[in-house]
MIKE-581287 format. One record per residue (C-alpha): residue in one letter; x, y, z. Coordinates in steps of 0.02 Angstrom, whole numbers, plus 50000, padded with zeros to 5 digits. Example, Ala and Ser with C-alpha at 12.3 -4.5 7.8 and 13.67 -1.06 7.14 Angstrom:
2
A506154977550390 S506844994750357 
// end
This chain:
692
X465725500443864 X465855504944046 X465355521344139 X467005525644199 X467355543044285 X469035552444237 X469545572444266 X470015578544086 X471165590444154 X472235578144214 X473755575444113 X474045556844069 X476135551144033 X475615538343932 X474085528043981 X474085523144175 X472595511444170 X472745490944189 X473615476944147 X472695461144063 X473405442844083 X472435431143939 X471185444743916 X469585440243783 X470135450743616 X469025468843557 X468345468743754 X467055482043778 X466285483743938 X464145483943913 X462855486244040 X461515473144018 X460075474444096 X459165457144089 X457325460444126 X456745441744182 X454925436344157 X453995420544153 X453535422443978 X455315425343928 X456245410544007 X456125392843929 X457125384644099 X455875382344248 X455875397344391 X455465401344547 X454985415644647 X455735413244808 X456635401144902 X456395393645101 X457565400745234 X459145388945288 X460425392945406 X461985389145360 X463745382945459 X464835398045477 X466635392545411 X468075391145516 X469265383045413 X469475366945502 X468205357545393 X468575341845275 X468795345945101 X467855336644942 X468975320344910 X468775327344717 X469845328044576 X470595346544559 X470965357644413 X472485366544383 X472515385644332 X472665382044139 X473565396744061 X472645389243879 X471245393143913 X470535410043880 X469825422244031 X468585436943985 X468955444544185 X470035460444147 X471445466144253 X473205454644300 X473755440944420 X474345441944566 X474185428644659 X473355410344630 X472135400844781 X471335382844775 X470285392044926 X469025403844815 X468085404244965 X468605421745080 X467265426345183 X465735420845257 X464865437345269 X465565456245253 X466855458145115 X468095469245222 X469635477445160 X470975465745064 X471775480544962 X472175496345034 X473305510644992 X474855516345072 X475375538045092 X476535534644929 X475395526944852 X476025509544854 X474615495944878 X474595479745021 X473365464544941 X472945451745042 X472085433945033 X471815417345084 X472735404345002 X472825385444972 X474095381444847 X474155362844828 X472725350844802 X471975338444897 X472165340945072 X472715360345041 X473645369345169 X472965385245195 X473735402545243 X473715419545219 X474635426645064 X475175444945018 X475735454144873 X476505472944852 X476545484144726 X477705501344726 X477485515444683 X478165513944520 X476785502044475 X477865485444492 X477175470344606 X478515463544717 X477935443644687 X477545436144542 X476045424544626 X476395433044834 X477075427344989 X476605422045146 X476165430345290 X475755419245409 X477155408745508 X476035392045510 X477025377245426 X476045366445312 X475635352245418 X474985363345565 X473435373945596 X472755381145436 X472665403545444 X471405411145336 X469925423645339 X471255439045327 X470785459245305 X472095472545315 X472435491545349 X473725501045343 X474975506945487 X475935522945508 X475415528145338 X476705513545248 X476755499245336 X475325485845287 X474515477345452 X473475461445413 X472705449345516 X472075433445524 X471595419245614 X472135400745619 X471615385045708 X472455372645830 X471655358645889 X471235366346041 X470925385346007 X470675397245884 X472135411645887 X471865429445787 X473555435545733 X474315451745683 X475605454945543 X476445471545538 X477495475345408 X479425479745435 X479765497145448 X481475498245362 X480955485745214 X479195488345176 X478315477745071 X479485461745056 X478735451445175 X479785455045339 X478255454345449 X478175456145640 X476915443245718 X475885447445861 X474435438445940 X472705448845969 X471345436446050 X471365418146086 X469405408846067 X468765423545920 X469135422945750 X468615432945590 X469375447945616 X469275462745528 X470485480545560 X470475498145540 X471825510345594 X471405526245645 X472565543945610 X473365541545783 X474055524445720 X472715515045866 X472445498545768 X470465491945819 X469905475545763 X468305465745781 X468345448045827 X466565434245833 X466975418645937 X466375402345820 X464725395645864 X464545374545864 X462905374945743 X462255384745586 X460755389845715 X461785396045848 X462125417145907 X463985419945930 X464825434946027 X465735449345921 X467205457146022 X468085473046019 X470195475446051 X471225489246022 X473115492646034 X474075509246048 X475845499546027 X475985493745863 X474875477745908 X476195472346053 X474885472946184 X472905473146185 X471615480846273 X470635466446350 X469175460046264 X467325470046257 X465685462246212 X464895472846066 X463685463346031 X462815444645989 X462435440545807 X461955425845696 X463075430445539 X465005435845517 X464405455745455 X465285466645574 X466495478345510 X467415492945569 X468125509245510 X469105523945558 X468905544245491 X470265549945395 X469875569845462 X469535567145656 X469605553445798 X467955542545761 X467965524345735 X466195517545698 X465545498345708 X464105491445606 X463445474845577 X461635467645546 X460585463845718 X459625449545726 X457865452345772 X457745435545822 X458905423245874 X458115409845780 X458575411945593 X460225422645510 X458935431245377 X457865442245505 X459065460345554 X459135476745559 X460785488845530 X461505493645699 X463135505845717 X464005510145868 X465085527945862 X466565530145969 X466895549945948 X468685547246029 X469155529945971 X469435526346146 X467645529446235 X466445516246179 X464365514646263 X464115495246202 X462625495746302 X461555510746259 X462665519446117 X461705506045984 X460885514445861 X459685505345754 X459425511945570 X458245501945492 X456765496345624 X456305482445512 X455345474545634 X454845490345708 X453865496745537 X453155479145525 X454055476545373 X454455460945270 X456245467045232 X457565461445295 X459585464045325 X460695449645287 X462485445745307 X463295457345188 X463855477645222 X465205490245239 X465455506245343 X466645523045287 X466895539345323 X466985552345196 X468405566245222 X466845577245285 X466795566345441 X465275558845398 X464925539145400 X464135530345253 X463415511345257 X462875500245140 X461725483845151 X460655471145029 X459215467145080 X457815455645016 X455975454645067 X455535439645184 X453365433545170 X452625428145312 X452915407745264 X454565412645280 X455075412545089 X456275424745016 X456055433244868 X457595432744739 X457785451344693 X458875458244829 X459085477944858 X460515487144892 X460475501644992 X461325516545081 X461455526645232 X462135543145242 X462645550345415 X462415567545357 X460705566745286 X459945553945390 X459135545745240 X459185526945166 X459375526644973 X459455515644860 X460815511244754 X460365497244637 X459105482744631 X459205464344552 X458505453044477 X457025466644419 X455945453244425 X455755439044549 X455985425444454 X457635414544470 X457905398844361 X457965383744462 X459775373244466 X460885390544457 X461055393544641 X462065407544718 X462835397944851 X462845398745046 X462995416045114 X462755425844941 X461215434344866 X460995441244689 X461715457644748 X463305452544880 X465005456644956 X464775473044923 X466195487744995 X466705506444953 X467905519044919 X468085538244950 X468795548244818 X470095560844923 X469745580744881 X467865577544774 X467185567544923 X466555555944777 X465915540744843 X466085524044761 X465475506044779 X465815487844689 X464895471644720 X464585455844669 X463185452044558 X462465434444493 X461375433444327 X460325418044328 X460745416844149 X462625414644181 X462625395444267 X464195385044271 X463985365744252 X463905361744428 X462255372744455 X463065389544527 X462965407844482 X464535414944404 X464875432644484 X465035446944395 X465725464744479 X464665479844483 X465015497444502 X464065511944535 X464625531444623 X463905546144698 X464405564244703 X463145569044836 X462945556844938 X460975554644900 X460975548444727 X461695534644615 X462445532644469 X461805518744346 X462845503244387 X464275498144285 X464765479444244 X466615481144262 X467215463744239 X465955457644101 X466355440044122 X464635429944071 X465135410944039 X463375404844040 X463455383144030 X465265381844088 X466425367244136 X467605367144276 X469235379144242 X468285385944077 X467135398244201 X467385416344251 X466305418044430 X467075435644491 X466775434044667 X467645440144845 X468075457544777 X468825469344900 X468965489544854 X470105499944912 X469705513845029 X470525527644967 X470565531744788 X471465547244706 X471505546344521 X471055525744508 X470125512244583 X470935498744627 X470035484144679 X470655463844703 X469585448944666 X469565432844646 X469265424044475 X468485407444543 X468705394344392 X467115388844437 X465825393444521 X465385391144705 X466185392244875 X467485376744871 X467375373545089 X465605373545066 X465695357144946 X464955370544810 X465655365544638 X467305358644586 X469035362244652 X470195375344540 X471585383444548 X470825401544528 X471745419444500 X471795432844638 X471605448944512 X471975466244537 X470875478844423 X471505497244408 X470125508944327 X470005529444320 X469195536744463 X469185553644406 X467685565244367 X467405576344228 X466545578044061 X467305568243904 X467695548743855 X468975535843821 X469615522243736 X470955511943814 X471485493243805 X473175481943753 X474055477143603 X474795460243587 X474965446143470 X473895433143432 X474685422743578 X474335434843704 X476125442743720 X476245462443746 X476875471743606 X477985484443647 X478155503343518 X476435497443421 X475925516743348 X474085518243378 X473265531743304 X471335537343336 X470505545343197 X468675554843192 X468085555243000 X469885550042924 X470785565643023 X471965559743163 X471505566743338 X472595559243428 X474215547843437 X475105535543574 X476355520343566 X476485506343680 X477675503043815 X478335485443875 X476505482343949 X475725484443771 X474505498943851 X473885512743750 X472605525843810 X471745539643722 X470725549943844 X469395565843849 X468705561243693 X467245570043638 X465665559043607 X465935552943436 X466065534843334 X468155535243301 X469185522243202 X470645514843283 X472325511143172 X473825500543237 X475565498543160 X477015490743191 X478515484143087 X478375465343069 X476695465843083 X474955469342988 X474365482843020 X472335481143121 X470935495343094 X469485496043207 X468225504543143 X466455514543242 X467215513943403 X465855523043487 X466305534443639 X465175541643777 X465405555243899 X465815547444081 X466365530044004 X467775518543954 X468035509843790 X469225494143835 X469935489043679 X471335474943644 X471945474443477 X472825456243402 X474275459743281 X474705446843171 X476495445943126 X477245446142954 X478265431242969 X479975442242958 X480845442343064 X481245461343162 X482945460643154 X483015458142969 X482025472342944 X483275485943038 X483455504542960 X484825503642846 X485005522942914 X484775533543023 X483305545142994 X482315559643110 X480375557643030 X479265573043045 X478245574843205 X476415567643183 X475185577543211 X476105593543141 X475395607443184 X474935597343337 X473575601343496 X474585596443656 X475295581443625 X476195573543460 X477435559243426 X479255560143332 X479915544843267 X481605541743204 X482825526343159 X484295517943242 X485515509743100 X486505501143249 X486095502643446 X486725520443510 X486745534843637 X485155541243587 X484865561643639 X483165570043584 X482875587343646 X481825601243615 X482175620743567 X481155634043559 X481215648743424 X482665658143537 X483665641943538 X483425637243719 X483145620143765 X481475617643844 X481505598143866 X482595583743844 X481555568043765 X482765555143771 X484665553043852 X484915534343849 X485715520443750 X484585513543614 X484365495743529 X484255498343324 X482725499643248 X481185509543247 X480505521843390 X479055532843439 X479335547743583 X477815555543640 X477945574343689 X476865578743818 X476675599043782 X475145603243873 X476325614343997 X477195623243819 X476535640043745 X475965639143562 X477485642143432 X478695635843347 X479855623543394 X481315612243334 X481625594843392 X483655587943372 X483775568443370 X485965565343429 X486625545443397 X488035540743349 X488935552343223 X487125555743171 X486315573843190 X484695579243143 X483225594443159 X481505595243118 X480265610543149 X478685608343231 X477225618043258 X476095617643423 X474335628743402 X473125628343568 
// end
C-alpha cells in the first residue's frame, strides 16, 4: 500500500491512473522499514567505507567486451508503470538527476534519455518520446533526437525544458575526436511532438548540460568542461539565449567543482533563475562540500563573484557532514526557491558512514530540514555495493503541485538486502511531500521492486528517475528499469537491455483512499469491459468497467477492509477479499482472469436486452448494461421526470455482445430518472433512482 495524495472532490471519468507492461499480479505498494543491526544480519557488514574519487563519464570510454542480454518480455517485472523506450546505456548521469520529463501548457509530456540500442560496441544518442494530451505516446520505444549517425561521435547526458509553453527543448552533448559540442533540440512549432527538431549548437569544450526556461521564453543552461582525472576541479559555465537557442550569450565562469551537481531553475510567477550545486571545500577529494546558490533576480543580471551564497558552512561549524554529488533546485508558485541534498557524515580517517541524509532548504524560512534518512543504522553488508556516484539515498528531484503549493520529491533508494548477482544494490524509488514547506511526509516506496539474489535480466534496480516539475492532478515521473544492477560505462554489472518507464500516480490532496490496478489474463493481456465491483460487508459501494487499457479505479474510499469482485463473460469470475484501505494511500491491485475456454463469440446475446442500472437507487455514479444481438447504432440517453434529455451515454456503432456504461451523475440533482437504450429496431426504458 502506498501513501498516495488525491482531492476527493475531484471527479474521476473512469480511472486516470497508470498503465502496467508485465506487471507482478495482486501488487500492493508497502513501506518497509528495514531496521539493520549487527545482531540481525547473518552476511558480514561494515560501517563505513574509504573515500575514492571517481572518473567523471564522458561517453567516450570502452565498453565491457561482455556478453549482453536482451530485454526478455518472459520474464516477469514487479516495477509498475509502462514502456516507453528501451537503453543498453542504464547509466544517465554522473551526479544531479535533472529534468528528463516535463510538462507542456496542454498538458502533453516531452521524456527524454540516453540511449544505446544495439550491443556490443553500442551507438549512443539521445532518444525522445511524446505523449498527447489524450494520454497516447507518439512512439512505441521513441525517436531520436540527435542528428549523430551511428558510426560518429556518440550524444548522451540529455535534460530538457520546455519552450514557449509547447514546444520540448532538450539538450545534449556529444563527442568528436577533437571536442566536445553541447547541442540544442527545439521542437517544431507547427508539428509538436513528432520529432521535427531544430538543431542548434550552445558551447564547444563543456558538456553536461542541464536547461531551464524561464516565463519570457530565455532558455539558460549550465555547462562543466571535462576534467582529464577522477582527482581533477573542472569549470561550470553559464549561457543563455533570448532567440530560440540561435545565438548565445558568450560563456561565464560560475564556478569550479569536483562533481557534475549543478542544476538550474527558473520561477514560474516572476523573472528569477537560481543556480545551485555542491562547493568543494577542498579541491582534493569530490566528498568534502557545502550547498552554494547563486540568484539572478532578472534572469539577466548575474554577481558570480560575490552573489555566492553558502547554505550549509560545513566546514565552517566544524562538522563531519558533508554534501555530495546529488541535488535539485525549484521554485514554488510563491516565488520562493527550495533545494534538496544527501548528505553523509565523513570521520576524521576519512571513512564515510553508510546512512546518508536527505535534506531541505526552504528560501522562505531559512531553515534546513530533513526529509528522510537511510540505512537507520550504519551497517551495510559487504559485496552489495551502490556503485560509483550513488549513495543509499541518490538522484533525488521535485515537483510543485500548481494552486496547493504542495511540494513533492522522489529518489532513489538502495536496501542492502536487495543485491543482484554481480554485487550491486537494486534501486528502489521513494516518495515523500510537504504542504508547508517545513515538514515531511513519511516516505513512500512507489516502485516496490525488491529482487534480492538476482541474475542478469531477472533484476528490477529502479534507478535514474527524473520527476516532473509541474504536477496538477498526477505525478508523472520516468525511470529507468536497469535489468541489472549497476552503472553499465562504469564496468558495474552486466550489460541489458533495460526499460525507460513512465509512472503516473495521483497528486491530489484530500482526506479518503483508493484502490486501483489492471485486469488482464493470465498472459498479461488487458481485458477490456471486465465489471468490477467493490463491496464493504457484502453491500456494493461502488462499480466501474474497464476500458481497452484494462484500468479500473475506485477512489475516496473511506478507511475500511473491502472485497473486490470481477466478472466478465468467458471468464471466471476472481474475488479479492480484506482489501484494506487507508486515508492518504493507494491500493494497486491487478486482478488475473482465467478464461473459460469458450470462446466470446459463441457466447453472443441471442437478444437484445436493457438490464437494470446497478446500484439502483444509486449515490453519484452507477452502471447500465445492456446486450447487442448483432453489431448496431447504439444510442443511450438519459431523461429526467419532465421528459427532457439531460445526457446522451452512447451515439456510436457497437460490436454484439455485452456492455457496461458508466454514468457519471455527480453534476445531476436527486430524482428520478429514465435511461432509453436505441439499436437496431430495438427500443427500451428503465427507471432509475439517484438519492445524494
Amino acid at each position: 500500500m502506498e501513501k498516495i495524495t488525491y482531492n476527493c472532490k475531484f471527479q474521476h471519468n473512469g480511472p486516470n491512473y497508470k498503465e502496467f507492461k508485465m506487471a507482478r499480479k495482486i501488487l500492493s505498494y508497502i513501506i518497509i522499514i528495514a531496521v539493520l543491526s549487527t545482531a540481525s544480519l547473518e552476511a558480514e557488514t561494515i560501517k563505513s567505507m574509504p573515500m575514492q574519487n571517481h572518473m567523471i563519464l564522458t561517453g567516450a570510454e570502452t565498453y565491457p567486451h561482455a556478453s549482453g542480454y536482451p530485454l526478455n518480455p518472459g520474464v516477469i517485472t514487479q516495477s509498475p508503470g509502462i514502456i516507453i523506450g528501451t537503453t543498453w546505456y542504464d547509466y544517465q548521469t554522473n551526479g544531479s538527476t535533472g529534468n528528463r520529463i516535463a510538462l507542456t501548457d496542454s498538458n502533453t509530456i516531452y521524456v527524454s534519455w540516453m540511449n544505446a540500442y544495439t550491443w556490443p560496441t553500442p551507438p549512443r544518442h539521445v532518444f525522445h518520446n511524446y505523449r498527447d494530451a489524450n494520454g497516447n505516446w507518439n512512439f512505441d520505444m521513441g525517436l531520436k533526437v540527435d542528428e549523430r549517425p551511428d558510426n560518429s561521435a556518440s550524444a548522451g547526458y540529455t535534460t530538457l525544458d520546455i519552450y514557449q509553453g509547447y514546444r520540448g527543448a532538450i539538450d545534449y552533448h556529444y563527442s568528436t575526436a577533437t571536442s566536445y559540442i553541447t547541442r540544442l533540440a527545439v521542437d517544431n512549432a507547427d508539428y509538436p511532438g513528432w520529432g521535427y527538431f531544430q538543431r542548434y549548437n550552445v558551447y564547444v569544450g563543456a558538456i553536461w548540460p542541464y536547461i531551464a526556461i524561464d516565463r519570457n521564453n530565455r532558455i539558460h543552461i549550465v555547462i562543466t568542461e571535462p576534467a582529464d582525472n577522477a582527482e581533477d576541479p573542472h569549470q561550470v559555465f553559464y549561457v543563455r539565449s533570448a532567440d530560440g537557442g540561435e545565438t548565445w550569450t558568450t560563456g561565464v565562469i560560475v564556478d569550479t567543482l569536483m562533481t557534475i551537481s549543478t542544476v538550474i531553475d527558473a520561477s514560474p510567477v516572476s523573472d528569477k533563475v537560481i543556480i545551485a550545486y555542491t562547493h568543494p571545500t577542498d579541491y582534493e577529494t569530490q566528498w568534502h562540500n557545502d550547498i552554494m546558490y547563486i540568484l539572478s533576480e532578472d534572469g539577466i543580471s548575474w554577481d558570480f563573484r560575490y552573489g555566492k551564497v553558502n547554505i550549509t558552512n560545513y566546514l565552517q561549524d566544524n562538522d563531519s557532514l558533508w554534501a555530495y554529488t546529488d541535488m535539485d533546485v525549484i521554485f514554488d508558485y510563491n516565488d520562493n526557491f527550495h533545494l534538496i541534498w544527501n548528505a553523509q557524515t565523513i570521520d576524521s580517517d576519512g571513512y564515510i558512514q553508510w546512512n546518508t541524509r536527505l535534506f531541505h532548504y526552504n528560501s522562505a524560512t531559512e531553515e534546513i530540514n530533513l526529509i528522510h534518512m537511510w540505512p537507520l543504522e550504519d551497517v551495510w553488508i559487504v559485496g552489495c555495493d551502490c556503485g560509483a556516484w550513488n549513495r543509499p539515498i541518490c538522484k533525488m528531484n521535485m515537483g510543485v503541485q500548481e494552486g496547493t503549493n504542495i511540494l513533492f520529491t522522489t529518489w532513489t533508494q538502495f536496501d542492502t538486502t536487495d543485491c543482484s548477482q554481480g554485487g550491486y544494490a537494486n534501486g528502489e524509488l521513494y516518495m515523500s511531500y510537504t504542504s508547508d514547506g517545513i515538514s515531511w511526509e513519511e516516505p513512500v516506496n512507489l516502485t516496490n521492486s525488491h529482487t534480492d539474489d538476482c541474475f542478469p535480466e531477472e533484476c528490477d534496480s529502479d534507478h535514474w528517475s527524473s520527476l516532473a516539475d509541474v504536477a496538477h492532478e498526477n505525478l508523472h515521473i520516468m525511470y529507468i528499469n536497469d535489468k541489472d544492477a549497476g552503472g553499465i560505462p562504469q564496468t558495474e554489472g552486466a550489460p541489458t537491455e533495460s526499460p525507460v518507464m513512465y509512472l503516473e500516480i495521483p497528486a491530489l490532496y484530500e482526506e479518503g483512499g483508493a484502490i486501483v490496478g489492471i485486469v488482464t489474463t493470465n498472459e498479461n493481456t488487458p481485458i477490456e469491459g471486465a465489471f468490477v465491483r467493490v463491496l464493504l460487508d457484502g453491500n456494493q459501494i461502488e462499480t466501474d468497467s474497464t476500458g481497452t487499457n484494462g484500468r479500473y479505479g475506485f477512489f475516496c474510499l473511506s478507511e475500511d477492509s473491502y472485497t473486490l469482485e470481477v466478472t466478465k463473460t468467458g471468464y471466471i469470475p476472481a474475488l479479492v477479499e480484506n482489501v484494506e484501505v487507508t486515508n492518504y494511500w493507494t491500493k494497486i491491485l491487478d486482478i488475473d482472469l482465467v478464461s473459460t475456454g469458450v470462446d466470446e463469440e459463441t457466447a453472443l446475446p441471442e437478444r437484445f436486452n436493457l438490464g437494470q442500472n446497478y446500484p439502483n437507487p444509486f449515490n453519484e455514479k452507477t452502471t447500465i448494461s445492456f446486450e447487442l444481438k448483432i453489431p448496431s447504432q447504439v444510442l443511450l440517453e438519459v431523461f429526467d421526470i419532465t421528459g427532457a434529455k439531460i445526457i446522451t451515454l452512447v451515439d456510436e456503432y457497437m460490436p454484439a455482445g455485452s456492455h457496461l456504461v458508466t454514468w457519471e451523475a455527480c453534476d445531476f440533482a436527486s430524482g428520478v430518472y429514465y435511461y432509453r437504450l436505441k439499436a437496431s429496431d430495438y427500443s427500451d426504458v428503465k427507471q432509475a433512482v439517484l438519492l445524494k
